[in-house]
N, C-alpha and C positions, 0 to 999 in steps of 0.2 A: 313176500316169501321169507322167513325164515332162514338162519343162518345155519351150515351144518353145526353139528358140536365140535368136531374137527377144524372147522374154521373158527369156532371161539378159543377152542384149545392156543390154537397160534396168534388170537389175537392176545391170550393171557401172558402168553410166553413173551410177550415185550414189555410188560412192564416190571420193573427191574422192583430190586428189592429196597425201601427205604434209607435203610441202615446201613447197608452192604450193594451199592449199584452196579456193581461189577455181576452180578448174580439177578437173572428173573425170577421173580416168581415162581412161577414153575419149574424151575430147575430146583430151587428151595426145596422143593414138595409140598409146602402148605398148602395149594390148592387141591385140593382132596378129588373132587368131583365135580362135573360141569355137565346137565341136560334141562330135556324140558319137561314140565310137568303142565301138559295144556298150552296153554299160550306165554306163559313164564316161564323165564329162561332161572333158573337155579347154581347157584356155582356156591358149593362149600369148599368154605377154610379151615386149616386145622393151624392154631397159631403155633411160634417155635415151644412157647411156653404161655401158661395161661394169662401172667401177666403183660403180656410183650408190650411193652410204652406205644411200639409202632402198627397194634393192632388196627387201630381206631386208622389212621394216615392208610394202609394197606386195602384195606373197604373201598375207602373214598374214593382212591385209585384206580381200585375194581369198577366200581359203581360209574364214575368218571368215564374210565375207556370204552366202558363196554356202550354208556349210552350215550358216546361221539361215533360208535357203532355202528347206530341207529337199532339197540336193545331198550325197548319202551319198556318193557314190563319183566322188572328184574330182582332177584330176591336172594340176598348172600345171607348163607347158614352159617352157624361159628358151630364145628363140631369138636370135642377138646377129646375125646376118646374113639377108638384107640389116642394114645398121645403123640405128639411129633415127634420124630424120632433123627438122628441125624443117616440114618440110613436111607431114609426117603431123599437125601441129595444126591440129584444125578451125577453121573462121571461128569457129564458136561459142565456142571455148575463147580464139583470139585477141581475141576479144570480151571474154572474162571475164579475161584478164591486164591486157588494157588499164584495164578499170571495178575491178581490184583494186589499178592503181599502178606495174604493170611494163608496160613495154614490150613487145611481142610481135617475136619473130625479124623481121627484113625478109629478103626470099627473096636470094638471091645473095652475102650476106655470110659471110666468115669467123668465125671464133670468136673473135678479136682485135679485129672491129669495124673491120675496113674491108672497101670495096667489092673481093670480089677482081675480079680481072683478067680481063678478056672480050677473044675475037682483037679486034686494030685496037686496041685502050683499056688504060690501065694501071689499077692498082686506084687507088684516093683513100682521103678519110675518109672516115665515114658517117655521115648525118646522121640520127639518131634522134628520131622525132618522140616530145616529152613528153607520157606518157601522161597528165597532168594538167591541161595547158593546150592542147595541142598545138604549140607551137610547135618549130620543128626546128632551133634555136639551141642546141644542147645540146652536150656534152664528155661523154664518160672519163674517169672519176676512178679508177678501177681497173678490172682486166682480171679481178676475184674481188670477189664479190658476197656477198650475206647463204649462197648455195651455189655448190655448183660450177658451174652450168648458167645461173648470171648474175653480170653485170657492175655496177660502181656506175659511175653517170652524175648529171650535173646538168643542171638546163634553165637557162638565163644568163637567161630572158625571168620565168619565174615565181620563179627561186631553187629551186625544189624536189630537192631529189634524189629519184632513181627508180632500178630494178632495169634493165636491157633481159634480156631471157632470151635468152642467148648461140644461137647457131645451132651445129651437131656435124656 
């Protein structure tokens, strides 16, 4: 018998993210979709960005858990449109970036870390609250991070440096 897709769901939900272990998969949002088609089970990825180094490691992962499962017959889709977006990170995973040290995306910002531009408003800076102390007295110290998908920042109030995980 077959596994619900609901029950694959939560088996996806454990495997954590390569790059960022503090965060599953699924909280990520890159797993797009999970059913069957016939006796094939299906699960599409949408990666953070089309290059992402940890595409290929992310698969394996997939492919790995699901047929220690006991999923025989299994086929991952790499869908790249629509694109990832960081809005697809659940509360729950923005929860778990913050309690790991990074900062989690703020909605409306660029990938360069300011505020874009809305009609009527120009863009500005952005003020990134520190995931350690909270305070939102924080800098840009580069626009490339420990990966591609974050930036290094400091907080001026605690001294600490932290990640923000860049928005795409």
């Amino acid at each position: 018998m077959r596994p619900a897709v609901s029950t694959i769901w939560d088996w996806l939900a454990e495997l954590p993210d390569p790059e960022i272990p503090a965060i599953s998969l699924t909280d990520l949002g890159i797993i797009r979709d999970v059913g069957w088609q016939g006796e094939t089970l299906v699960v599409t990825v949408t990666p953070t960005y089309s290059g992402c180094p940890a595409t290929s490691v992310i698969n394996l992962d997939i492919e790995t858990h699901l047929r220690g499962k006991g999923i025989e017959d299994l086929r991952l889709e790499r869908r790249l449109s629509p694109a990832w977006t960081t809005d697809w990170i659940s509360d729950q995973g923005r929860e778990k970036l913050r309690e790991y040290g990074i900062a989690p995306p703020i909605a409306g910002t660029a990938p360069d870390g300011h505020v874009m531009a809305r009609i009527g408003a120009l863009g500005g800076n952005l003020a990134v609250p520190c995931p350690r102390c909270g305070a939102t007295d924080t800098r840009r110290v580069s626009q490339f991070g420990s990966t591609p998908c974050k930036a290094s920042w400091v907080c001026n109030a605690c001294l600490e440096p932290f990640d923000y995980f860049k928005c795409h």
